[in-house]
ZAGU-893157 format. One record per residue: residue in one letter; x, y, z of N, C-alpha, C, O in turn. Coordinates in nm, 2 decimals, m for minus. Example, Ala and Ser with C-alpha at 12.3 -4.5 7.8 and 13.67 -1.06 7.14 Angstrom:
# ZAGU-893157
residuo->A, neast->1.32, nnorth->m0.57, nup->0.78, caeast->1.23, canorth->m0.45, caup->0.78, ceast->1.32, cnorth->m0.33, cup->0.78, oeast->1.42, onorth->m0.33, oup->0.85
residuo->S, neast->1.28, nnorth->m0.22, nup->0.71, caeast->1.37, canorth->m0.11, caup->0.71, ceast->1.29, cnorth->0.00, cup->0.79, oeast->1.34, onorth->0.11, oup->0.80
END
This chain:
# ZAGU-893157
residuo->X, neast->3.05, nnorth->3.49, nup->0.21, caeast->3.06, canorth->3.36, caup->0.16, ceast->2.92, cnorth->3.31, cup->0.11, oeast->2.82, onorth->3.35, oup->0.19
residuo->X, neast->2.90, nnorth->3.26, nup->0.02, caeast->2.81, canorth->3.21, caup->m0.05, ceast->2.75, cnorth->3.13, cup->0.00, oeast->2.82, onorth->3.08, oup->0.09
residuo->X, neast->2.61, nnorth->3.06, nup->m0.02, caeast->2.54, canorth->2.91, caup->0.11, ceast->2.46, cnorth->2.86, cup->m0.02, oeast->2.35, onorth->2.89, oup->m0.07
residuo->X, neast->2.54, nnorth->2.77, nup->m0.04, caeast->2.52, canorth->2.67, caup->m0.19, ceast->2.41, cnorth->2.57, cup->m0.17, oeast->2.44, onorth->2.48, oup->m0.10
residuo->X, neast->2.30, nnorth->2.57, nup->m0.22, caeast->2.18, canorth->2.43, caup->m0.17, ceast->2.16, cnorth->2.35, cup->m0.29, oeast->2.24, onorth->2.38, oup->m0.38
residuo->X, neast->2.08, nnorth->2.24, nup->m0.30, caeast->2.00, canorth->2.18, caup->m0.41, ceast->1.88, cnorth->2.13, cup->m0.32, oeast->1.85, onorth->2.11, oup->m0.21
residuo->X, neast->1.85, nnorth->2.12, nup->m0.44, caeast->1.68, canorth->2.10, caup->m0.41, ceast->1.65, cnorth->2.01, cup->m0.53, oeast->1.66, onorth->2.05, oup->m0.65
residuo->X, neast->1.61, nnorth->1.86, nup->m0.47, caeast->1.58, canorth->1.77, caup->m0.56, ceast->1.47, cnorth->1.64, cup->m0.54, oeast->1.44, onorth->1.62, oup->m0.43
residuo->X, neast->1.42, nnorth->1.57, nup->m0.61, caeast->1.34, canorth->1.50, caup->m0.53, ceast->1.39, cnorth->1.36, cup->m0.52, oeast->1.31, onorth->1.27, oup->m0.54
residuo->X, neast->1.54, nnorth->1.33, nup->m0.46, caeast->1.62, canorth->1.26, caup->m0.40, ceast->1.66, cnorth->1.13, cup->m0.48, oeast->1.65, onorth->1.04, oup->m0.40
residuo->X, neast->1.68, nnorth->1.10, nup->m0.56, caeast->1.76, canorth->0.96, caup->m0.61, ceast->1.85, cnorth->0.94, cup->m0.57, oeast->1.89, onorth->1.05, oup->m0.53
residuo->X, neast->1.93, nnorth->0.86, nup->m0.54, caeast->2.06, canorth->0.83, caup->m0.46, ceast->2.13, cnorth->0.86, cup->m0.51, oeast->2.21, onorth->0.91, oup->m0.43
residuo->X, neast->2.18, nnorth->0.88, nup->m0.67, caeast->2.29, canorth->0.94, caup->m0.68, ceast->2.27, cnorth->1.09, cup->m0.67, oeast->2.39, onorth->1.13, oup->m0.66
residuo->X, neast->2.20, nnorth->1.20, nup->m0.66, caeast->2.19, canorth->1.30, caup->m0.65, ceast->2.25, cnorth->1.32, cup->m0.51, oeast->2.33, onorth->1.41, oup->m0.48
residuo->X, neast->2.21, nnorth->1.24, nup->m0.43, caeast->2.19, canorth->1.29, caup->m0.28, ceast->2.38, cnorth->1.23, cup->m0.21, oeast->2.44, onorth->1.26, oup->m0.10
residuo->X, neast->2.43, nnorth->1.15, nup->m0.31, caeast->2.58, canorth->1.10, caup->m0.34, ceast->2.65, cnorth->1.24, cup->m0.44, oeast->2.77, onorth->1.23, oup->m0.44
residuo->X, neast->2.62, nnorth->1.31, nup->m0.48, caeast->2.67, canorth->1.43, caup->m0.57, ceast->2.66, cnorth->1.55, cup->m0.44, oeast->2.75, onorth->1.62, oup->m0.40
residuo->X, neast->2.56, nnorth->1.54, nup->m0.41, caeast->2.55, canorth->1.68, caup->m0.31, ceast->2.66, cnorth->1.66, cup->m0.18, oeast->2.73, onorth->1.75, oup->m0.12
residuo->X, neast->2.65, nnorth->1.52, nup->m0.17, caeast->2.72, canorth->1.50, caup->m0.05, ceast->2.91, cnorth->1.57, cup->m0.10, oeast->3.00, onorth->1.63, oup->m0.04
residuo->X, neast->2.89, nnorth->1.51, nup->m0.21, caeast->3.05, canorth->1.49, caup->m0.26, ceast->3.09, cnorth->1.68, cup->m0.29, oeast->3.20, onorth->1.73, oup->m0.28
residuo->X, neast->2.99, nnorth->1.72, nup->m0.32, caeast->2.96, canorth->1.90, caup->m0.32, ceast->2.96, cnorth->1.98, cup->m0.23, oeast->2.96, onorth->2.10, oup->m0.25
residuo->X, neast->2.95, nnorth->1.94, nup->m0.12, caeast->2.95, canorth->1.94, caup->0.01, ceast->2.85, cnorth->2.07, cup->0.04, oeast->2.87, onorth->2.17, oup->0.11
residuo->X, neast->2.75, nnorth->2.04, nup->m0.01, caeast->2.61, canorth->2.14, caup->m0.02, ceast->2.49, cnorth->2.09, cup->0.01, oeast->2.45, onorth->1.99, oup->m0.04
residuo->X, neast->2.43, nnorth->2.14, nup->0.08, caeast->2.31, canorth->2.07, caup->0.19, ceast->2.19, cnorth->2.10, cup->0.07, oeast->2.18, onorth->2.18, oup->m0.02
residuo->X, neast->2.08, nnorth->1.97, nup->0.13, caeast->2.00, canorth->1.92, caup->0.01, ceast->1.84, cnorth->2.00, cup->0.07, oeast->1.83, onorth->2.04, oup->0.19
residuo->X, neast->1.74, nnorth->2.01, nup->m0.01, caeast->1.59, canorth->2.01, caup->m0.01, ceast->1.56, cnorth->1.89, cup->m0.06, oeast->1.60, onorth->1.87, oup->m0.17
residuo->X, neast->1.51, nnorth->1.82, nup->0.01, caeast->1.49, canorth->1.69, caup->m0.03, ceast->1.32, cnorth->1.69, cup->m0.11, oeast->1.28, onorth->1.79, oup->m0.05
residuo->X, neast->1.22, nnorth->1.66, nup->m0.18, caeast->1.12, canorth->1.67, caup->m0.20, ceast->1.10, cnorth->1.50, cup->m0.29, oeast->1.10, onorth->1.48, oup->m0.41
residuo->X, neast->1.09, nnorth->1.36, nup->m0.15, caeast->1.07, canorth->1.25, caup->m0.26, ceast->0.96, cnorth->1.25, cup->m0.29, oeast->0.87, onorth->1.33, oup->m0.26
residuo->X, neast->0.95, nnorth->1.12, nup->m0.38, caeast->0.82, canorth->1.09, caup->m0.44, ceast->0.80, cnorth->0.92, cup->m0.45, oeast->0.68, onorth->0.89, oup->m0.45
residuo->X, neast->0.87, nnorth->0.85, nup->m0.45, caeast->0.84, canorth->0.73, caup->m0.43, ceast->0.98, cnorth->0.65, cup->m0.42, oeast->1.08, onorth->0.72, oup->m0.41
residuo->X, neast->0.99, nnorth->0.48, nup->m0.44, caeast->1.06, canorth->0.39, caup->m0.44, ceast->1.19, cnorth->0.42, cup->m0.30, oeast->1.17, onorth->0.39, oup->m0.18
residuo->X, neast->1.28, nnorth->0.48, nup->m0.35, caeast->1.38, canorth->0.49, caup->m0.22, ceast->1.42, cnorth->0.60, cup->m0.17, oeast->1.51, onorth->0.62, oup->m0.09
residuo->X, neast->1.31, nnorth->0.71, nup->m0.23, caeast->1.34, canorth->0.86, caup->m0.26, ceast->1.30, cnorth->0.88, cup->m0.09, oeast->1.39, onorth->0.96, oup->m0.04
residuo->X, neast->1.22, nnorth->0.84, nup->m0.01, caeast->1.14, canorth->0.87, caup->0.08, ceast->1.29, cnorth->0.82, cup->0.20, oeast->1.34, onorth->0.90, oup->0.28
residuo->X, neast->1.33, nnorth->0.69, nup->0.18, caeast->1.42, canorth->0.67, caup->0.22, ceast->1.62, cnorth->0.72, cup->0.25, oeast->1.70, onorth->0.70, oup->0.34
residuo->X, neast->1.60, nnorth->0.80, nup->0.13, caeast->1.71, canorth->0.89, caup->0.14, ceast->1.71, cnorth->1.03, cup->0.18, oeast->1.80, onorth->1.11, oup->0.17
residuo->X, neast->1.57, nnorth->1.05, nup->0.21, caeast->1.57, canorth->1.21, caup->0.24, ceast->1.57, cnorth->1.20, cup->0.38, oeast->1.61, onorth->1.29, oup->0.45
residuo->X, neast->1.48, nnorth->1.02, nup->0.44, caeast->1.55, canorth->1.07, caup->0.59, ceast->1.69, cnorth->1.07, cup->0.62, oeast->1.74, onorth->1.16, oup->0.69
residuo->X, neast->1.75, nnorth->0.97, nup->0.56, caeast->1.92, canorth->0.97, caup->0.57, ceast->1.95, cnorth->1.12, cup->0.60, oeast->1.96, onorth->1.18, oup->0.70
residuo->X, neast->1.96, nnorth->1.17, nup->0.46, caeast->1.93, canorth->1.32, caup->0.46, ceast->1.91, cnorth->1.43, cup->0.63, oeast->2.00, onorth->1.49, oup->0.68
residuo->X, neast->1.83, nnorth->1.43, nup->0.66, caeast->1.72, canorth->1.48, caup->0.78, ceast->1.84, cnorth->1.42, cup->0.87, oeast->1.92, onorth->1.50, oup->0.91
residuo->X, neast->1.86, nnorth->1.32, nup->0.90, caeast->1.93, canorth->1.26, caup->0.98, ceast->2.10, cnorth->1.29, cup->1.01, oeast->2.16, onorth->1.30, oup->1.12
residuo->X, neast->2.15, nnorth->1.29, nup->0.88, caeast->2.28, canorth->1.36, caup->0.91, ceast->2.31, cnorth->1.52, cup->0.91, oeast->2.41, onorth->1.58, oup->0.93
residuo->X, neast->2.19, nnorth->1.56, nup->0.88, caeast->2.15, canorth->1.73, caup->0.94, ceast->2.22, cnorth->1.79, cup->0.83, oeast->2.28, onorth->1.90, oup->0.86
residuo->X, neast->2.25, nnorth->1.73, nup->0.67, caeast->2.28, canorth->1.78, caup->0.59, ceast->2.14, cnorth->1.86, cup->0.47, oeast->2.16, onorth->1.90, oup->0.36
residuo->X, neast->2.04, nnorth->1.86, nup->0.54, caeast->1.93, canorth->1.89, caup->0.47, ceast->1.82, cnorth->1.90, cup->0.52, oeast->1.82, onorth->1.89, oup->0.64
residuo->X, neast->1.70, nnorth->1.91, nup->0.44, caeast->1.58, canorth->1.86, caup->0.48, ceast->1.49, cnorth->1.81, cup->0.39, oeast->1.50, onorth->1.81, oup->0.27
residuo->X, neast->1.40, nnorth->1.79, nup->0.45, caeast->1.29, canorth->1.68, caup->0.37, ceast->1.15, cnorth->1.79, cup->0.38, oeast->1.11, onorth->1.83, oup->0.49
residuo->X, neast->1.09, nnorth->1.82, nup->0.22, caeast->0.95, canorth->1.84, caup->0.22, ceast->0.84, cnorth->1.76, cup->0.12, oeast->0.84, onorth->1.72, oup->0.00
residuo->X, neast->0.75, nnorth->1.76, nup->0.24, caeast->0.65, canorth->1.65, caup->0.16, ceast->0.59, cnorth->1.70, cup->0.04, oeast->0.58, onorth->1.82, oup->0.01
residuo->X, neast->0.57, nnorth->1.59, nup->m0.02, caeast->0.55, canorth->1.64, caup->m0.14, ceast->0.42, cnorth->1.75, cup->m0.17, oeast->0.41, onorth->1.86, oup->m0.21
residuo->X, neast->0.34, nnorth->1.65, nup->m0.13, caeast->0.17, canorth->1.68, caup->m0.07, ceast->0.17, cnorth->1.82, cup->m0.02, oeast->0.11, onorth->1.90, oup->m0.09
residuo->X, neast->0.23, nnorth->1.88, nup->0.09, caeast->0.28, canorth->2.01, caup->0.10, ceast->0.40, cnorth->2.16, cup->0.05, oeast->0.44, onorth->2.27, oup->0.09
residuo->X, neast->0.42, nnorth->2.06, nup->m0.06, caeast->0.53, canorth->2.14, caup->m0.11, ceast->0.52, cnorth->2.36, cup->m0.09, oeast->0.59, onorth->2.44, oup->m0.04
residuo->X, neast->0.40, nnorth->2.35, nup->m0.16, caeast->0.36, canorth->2.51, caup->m0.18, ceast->0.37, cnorth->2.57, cup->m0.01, oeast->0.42, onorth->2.68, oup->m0.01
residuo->X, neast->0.34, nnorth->2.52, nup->0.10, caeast->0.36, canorth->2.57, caup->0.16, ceast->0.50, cnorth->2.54, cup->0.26, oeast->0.54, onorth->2.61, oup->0.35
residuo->X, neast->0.55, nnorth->2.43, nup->0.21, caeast->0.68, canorth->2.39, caup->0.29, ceast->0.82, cnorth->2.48, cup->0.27, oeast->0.91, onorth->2.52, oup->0.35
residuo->X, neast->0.79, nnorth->2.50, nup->0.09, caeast->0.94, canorth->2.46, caup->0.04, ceast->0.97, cnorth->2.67, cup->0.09, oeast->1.03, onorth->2.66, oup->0.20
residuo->X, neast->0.96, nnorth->2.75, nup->0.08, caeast->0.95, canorth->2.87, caup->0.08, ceast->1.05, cnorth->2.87, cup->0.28, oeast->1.15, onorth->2.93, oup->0.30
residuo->X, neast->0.97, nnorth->2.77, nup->0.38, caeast->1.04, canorth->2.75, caup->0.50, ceast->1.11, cnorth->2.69, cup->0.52, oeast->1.17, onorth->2.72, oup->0.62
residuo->X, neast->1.19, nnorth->2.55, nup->0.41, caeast->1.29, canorth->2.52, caup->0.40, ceast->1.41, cnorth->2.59, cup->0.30, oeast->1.54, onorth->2.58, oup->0.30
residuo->X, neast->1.35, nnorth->2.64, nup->0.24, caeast->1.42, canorth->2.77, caup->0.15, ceast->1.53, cnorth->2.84, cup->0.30, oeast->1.64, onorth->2.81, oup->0.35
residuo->X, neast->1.43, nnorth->2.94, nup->0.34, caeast->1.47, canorth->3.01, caup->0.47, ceast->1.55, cnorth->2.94, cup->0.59, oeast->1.65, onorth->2.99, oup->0.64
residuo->X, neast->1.50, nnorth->2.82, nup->0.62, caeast->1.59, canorth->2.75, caup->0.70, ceast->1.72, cnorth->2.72, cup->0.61, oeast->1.81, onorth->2.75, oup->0.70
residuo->X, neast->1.77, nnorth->2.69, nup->0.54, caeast->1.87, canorth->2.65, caup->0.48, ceast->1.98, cnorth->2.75, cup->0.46, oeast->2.10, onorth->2.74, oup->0.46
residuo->X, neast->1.90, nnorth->2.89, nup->0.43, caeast->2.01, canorth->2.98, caup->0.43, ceast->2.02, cnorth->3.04, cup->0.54, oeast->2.13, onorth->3.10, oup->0.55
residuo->X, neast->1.93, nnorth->3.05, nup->0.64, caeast->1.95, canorth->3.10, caup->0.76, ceast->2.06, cnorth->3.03, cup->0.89, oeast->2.13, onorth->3.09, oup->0.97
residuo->X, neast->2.03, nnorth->2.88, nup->0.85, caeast->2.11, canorth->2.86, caup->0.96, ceast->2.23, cnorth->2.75, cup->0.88, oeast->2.22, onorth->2.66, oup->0.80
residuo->X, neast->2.31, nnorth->2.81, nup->0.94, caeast->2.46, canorth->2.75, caup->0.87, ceast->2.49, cnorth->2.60, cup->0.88, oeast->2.58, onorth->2.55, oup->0.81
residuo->X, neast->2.41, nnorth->2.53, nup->0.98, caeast->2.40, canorth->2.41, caup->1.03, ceast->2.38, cnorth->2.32, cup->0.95, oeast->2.41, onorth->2.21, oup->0.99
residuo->X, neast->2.35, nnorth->2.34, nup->0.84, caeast->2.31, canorth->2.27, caup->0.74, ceast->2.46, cnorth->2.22, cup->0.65, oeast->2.50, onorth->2.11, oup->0.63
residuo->X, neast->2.51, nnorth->2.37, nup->0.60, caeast->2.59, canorth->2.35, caup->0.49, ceast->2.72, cnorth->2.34, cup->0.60, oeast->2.83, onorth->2.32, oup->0.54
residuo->X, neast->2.75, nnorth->2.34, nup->0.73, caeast->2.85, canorth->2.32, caup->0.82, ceast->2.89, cnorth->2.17, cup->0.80, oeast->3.00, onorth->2.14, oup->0.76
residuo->X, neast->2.76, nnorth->2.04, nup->0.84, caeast->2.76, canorth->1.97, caup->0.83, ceast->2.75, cnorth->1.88, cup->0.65, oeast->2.78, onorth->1.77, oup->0.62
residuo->X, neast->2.71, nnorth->1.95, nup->0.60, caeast->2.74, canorth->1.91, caup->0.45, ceast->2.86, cnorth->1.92, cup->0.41, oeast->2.89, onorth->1.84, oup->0.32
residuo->X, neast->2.96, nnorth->2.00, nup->0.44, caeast->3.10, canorth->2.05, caup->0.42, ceast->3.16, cnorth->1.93, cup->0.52, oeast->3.23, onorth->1.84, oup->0.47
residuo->X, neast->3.14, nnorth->1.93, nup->0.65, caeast->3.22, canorth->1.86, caup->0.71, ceast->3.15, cnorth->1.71, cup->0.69, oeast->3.16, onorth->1.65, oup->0.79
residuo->X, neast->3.10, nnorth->1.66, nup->0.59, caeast->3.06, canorth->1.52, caup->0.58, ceast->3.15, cnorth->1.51, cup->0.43, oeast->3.19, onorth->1.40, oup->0.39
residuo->X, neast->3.16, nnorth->1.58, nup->0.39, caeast->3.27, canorth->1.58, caup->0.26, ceast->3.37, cnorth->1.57, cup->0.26, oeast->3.42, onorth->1.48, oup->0.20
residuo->X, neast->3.46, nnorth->1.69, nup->0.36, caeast->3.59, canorth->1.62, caup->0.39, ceast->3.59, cnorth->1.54, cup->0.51, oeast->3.67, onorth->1.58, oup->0.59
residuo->X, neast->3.53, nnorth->1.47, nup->0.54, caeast->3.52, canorth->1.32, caup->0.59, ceast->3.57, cnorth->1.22, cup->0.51, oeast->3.68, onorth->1.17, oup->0.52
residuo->X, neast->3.46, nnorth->1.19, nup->0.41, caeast->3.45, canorth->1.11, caup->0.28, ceast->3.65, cnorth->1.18, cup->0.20, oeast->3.75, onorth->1.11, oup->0.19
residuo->X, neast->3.64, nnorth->1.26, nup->0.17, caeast->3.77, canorth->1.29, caup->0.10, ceast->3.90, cnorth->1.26, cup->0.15, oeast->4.00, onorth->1.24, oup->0.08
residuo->X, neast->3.89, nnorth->1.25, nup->0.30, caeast->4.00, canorth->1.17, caup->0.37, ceast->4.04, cnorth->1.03, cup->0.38, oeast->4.14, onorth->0.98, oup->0.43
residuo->X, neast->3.91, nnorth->0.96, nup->0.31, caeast->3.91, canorth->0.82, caup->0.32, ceast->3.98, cnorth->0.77, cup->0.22, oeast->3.95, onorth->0.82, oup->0.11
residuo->X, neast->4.07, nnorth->0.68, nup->0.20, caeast->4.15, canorth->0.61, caup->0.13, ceast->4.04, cnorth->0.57, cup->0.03, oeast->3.93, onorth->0.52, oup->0.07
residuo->X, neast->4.09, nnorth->0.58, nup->m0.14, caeast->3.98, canorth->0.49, caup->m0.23, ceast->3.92, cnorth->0.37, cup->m0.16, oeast->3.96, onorth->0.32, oup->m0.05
residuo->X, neast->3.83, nnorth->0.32, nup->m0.21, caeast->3.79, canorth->0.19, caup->m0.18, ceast->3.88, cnorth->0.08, cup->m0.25, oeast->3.90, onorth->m0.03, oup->m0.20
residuo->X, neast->3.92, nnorth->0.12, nup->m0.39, caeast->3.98, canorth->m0.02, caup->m0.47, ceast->4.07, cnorth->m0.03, cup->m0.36, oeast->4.07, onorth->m0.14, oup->m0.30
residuo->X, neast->4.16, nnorth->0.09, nup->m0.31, caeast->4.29, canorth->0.05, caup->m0.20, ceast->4.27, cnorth->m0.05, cup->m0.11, oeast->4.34, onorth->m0.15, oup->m0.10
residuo->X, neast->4.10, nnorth->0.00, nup->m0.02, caeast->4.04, canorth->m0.09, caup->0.08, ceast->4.03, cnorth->m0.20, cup->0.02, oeast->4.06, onorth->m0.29, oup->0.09
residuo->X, neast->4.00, nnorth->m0.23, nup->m0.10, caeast->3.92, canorth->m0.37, caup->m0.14, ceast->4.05, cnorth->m0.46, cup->m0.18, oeast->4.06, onorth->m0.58, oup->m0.20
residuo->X, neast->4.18, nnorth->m0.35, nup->m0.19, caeast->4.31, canorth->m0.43, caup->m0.22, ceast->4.34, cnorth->m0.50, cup->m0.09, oeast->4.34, onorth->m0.62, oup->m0.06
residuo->X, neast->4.39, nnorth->m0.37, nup->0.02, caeast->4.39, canorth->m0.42, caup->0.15, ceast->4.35, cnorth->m0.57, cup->0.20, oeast->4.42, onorth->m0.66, oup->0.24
residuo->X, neast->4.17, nnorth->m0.54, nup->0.17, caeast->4.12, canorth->m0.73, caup->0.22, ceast->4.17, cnorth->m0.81, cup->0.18, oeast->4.24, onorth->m0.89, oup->0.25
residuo->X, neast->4.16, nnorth->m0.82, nup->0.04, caeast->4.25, canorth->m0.91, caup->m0.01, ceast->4.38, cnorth->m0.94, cup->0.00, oeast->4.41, onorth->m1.06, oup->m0.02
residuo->X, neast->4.48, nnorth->m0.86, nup->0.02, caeast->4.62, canorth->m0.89, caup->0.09, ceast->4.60, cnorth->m1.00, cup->0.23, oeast->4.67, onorth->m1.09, oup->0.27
residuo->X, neast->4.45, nnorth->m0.91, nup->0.28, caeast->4.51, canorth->m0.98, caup->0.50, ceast->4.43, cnorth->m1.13, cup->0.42, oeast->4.48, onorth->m1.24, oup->0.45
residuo->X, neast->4.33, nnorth->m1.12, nup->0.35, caeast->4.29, canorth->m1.28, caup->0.32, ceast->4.38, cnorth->m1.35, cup->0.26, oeast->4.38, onorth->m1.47, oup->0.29
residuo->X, neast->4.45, nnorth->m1.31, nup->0.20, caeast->4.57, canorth->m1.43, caup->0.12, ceast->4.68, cnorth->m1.44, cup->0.23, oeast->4.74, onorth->m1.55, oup->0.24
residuo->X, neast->4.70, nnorth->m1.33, nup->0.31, caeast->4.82, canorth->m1.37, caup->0.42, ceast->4.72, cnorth->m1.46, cup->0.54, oeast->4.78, onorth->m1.52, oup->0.62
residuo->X, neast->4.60, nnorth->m1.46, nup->0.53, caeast->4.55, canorth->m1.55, caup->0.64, ceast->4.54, cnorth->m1.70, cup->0.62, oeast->4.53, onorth->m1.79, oup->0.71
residuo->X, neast->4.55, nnorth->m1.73, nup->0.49, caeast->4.53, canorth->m1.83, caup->0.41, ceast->4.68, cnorth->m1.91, cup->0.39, oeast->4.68, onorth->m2.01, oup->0.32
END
């Protein structure tokens, strides 16, 4: 079996694509919210984060960590069909609207 990565320097929709891909990320931000989604990232153990500033010597160990330990793309896979199980949102956003007009 194959161990699918990306390697990006994190915009939100990117890091919303990978998730939906269900393939663990290299995060490498660089400013505005990028810094902020790569810990998201780090944090649901769907990836990891290299500084930028050290890229040359980082990315080569996050290379190796990513394909070495399955941990990564286990949890990228199982954060997808998570997400795939959830009912659309328009449904959800129908839903509210039904219990608000029946509360009313």
């Amino acid at each position: 079996m194959f161990n699918y990565f990306y390697i990006e320097y994190t915009p939100k929709f990117i890091v919303e694509v990978a998730i939906y891909a269900g393939v663990p990320l290299i995060c490498i931000p660089f400013n505005g919210d990028q810094p902020y989604n790569s810990a998201i990232v780090e944090n649901l153990e769907i990836g990891m984060w290299v500084e930028r500033e050290k890229i040359g010597e980082q990315i080569g160990e996050a290379l190796i960590e990513i394909l070495k330990k399955k941990k990564y793309t286990k949890a990228a896979r199982e954060l997808r069909n998570k997400i795939l199980k959830l009912p659309p949102r328009k449904h959800i956003f129908l839903e509210k609207i039904a219990e608000a007009i029946k509360e009313n």
